[in-house]
N, C-alpha and C positions, 0 to 999 in steps of 0.2 A: 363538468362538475359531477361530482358523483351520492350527494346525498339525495332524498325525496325533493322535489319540489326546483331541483338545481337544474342548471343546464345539461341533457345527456352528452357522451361523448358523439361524436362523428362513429358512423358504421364503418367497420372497415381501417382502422386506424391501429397501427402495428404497433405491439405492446398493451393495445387495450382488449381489443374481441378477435385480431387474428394476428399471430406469430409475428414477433420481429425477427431482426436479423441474426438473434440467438436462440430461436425459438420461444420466446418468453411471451406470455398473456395477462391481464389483468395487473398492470403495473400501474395504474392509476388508485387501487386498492392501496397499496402500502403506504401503515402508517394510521389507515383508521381505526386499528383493533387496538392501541396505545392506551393502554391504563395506569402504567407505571409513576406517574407523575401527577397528583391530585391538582396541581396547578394551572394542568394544560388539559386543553381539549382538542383534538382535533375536529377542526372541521368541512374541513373539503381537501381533496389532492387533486392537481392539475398536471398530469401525463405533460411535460415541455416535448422533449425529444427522447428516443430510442432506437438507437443507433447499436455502436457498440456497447455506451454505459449511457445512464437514464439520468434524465435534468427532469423535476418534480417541483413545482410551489406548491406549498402546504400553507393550508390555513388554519390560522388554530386561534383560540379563545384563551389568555394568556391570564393568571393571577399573579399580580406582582405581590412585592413580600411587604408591599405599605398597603395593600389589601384592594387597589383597585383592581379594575379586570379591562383589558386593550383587548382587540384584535390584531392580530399580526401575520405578517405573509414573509414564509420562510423559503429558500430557495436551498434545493439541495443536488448534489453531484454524486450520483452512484457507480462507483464503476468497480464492487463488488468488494471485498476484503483479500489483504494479499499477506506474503510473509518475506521474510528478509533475513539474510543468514553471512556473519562474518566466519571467513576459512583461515585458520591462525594454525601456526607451526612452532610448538610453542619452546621447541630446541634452539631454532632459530631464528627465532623473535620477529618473525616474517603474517603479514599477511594475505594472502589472496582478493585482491578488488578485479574491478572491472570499467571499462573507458567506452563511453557507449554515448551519441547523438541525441539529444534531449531536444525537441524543437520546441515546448514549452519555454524553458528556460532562454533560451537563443532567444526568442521572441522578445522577450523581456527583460533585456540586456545582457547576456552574457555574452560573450567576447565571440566565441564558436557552437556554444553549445555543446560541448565535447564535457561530459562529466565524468569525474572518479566516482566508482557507488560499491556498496557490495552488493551481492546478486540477491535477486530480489524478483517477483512475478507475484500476479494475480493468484486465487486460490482456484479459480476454476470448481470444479465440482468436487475438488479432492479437499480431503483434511488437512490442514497447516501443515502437518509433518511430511506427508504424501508430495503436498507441492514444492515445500523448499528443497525436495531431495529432488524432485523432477529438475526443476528452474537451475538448481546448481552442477547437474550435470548438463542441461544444455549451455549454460554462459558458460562453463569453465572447464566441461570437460572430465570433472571429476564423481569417483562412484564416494561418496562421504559411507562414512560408518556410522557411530551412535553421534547425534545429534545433541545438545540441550537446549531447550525453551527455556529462554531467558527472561523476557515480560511481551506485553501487548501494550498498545498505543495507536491513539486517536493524532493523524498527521496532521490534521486541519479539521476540527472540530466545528469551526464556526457555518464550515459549506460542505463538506466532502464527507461523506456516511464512512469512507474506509476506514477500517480496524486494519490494524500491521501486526502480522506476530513477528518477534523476532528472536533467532536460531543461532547458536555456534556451532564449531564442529573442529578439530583440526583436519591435518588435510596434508599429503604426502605426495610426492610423485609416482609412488605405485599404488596409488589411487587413480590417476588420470589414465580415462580408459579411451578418450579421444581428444580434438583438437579442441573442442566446445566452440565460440565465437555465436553459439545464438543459433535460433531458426531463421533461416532466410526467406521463406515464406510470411513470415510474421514481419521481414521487412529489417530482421536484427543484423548489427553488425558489428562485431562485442570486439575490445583488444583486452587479453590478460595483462594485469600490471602486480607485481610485487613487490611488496613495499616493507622495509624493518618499519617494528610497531612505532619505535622512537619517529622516525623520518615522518610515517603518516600521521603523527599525532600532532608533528608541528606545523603539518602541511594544513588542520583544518584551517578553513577560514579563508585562506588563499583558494589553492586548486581543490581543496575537498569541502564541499558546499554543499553537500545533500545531505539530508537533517537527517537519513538515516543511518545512514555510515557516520556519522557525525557521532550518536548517540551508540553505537555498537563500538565504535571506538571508544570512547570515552568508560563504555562499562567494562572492556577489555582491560585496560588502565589501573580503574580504578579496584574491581574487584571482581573481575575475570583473570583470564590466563596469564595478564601479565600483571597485576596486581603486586605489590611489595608484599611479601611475609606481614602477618601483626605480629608485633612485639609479645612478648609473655605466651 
């Protein structure tokens, strides 16, 4: 517990008073400086785990909107903010995915775990734009040129603190300045898949099941690169 009068943490406990396995301290901290929200209060954070990303229960003193006041214990999934970038050709009405081992999903019924996504990674210490241009030359291999930010979005709001930025770009073969397929140190094992935008748009729902590709498709469509002319 970390307010006056609460239980202290354990000495010695990685992520609070000495380095975890990212170097990080004082992770029991986040969350009590919150003032944004007159309704809530925080009141205690409980450090769960700190590993690679950080499991946190919050306590907070809650006003409801019929005017009572609950205590509530919220349980939260940090595993940092990341970006997401569809690579479309848009002569060719193609776009660049990638076919990559999900063991979350696998777990949870999916047939193999084998997902279609578009490339996509943590933000690391870099700026949104910094990282989707790292992450998509190592999944695929390509150097992109001018980028655009398209919007941001909360994946799972109800547990998971990540914000997604997500990125276009088209994308050529004399772009492609290697094989890409991922770090293999990190454990990656990426296959490039190319797909006409018609083929992937029909394919959601079936083999394209990742809410992110899902959603960069779909703004492709509607009022991205491949978007219909408006009338007048």
């Amino acid at each position: 517990m970390n307010r006056p009068g609460a239980d202290a943490p354990e000495p010695g406990t990685p992520g609070i008073d000495v380095p975890d396995r990212r170097g990080r301290t004082g992770l029991h901290l986040t969350g009590l400086d919150l003032t944004g929200n007159p309704r809530v209060e925080v009141l205690d954070v409980r450090l769960l785990t700190s590993n690679w990303y950080v499991t946190r229960t919050t306590r907070i003193r809650f006003r409801h909107r019929d005017g009572h006041v609950s205590i509530e214990d919220r349980e939260t999934y940090d595993r940092g903010n990341g970006a997401t970038i569809l690579l479309y050709d848009p002569a060719r009405r193609t776009v660049l995915l990638i076919r990559q081992f999900r063991y979350p999903a696998y777990v949870n019924g999916h047939p193999d775990g084998e997902l279609l996504e578009a490339p996509a990674g943590l933000l690391d210490d870099d700026a949104p734009e910094a990282a989707i241009r790292r992450e998509a030359h190592e999944e695929t291999g390509h150097r992109i040129g001018e980028v655009q930010r398209v919007f941001e979005a909360y994946m799972s709001p109800g547990s998971i603190t990540e914000k997604l930025y997500f990125f276009a770009a088209p994308y050529s073969e004399r772009d492609r300045t290697d094989a890409g397929g991922g770090l293999a140190e990190e454990g990656e094992d990426i296959e490039l898949v190319e797909l006409g935008i018609d083929e992937a748009l029909q394919r959601i729902g079936t083999d394209i099941i990742d809410a992110k590709t899902i959603m960069l498709l779909q703004w492709a469509a509607l009022s991205g690169p491949f978007a219909a002319p408006r009338a007048g």
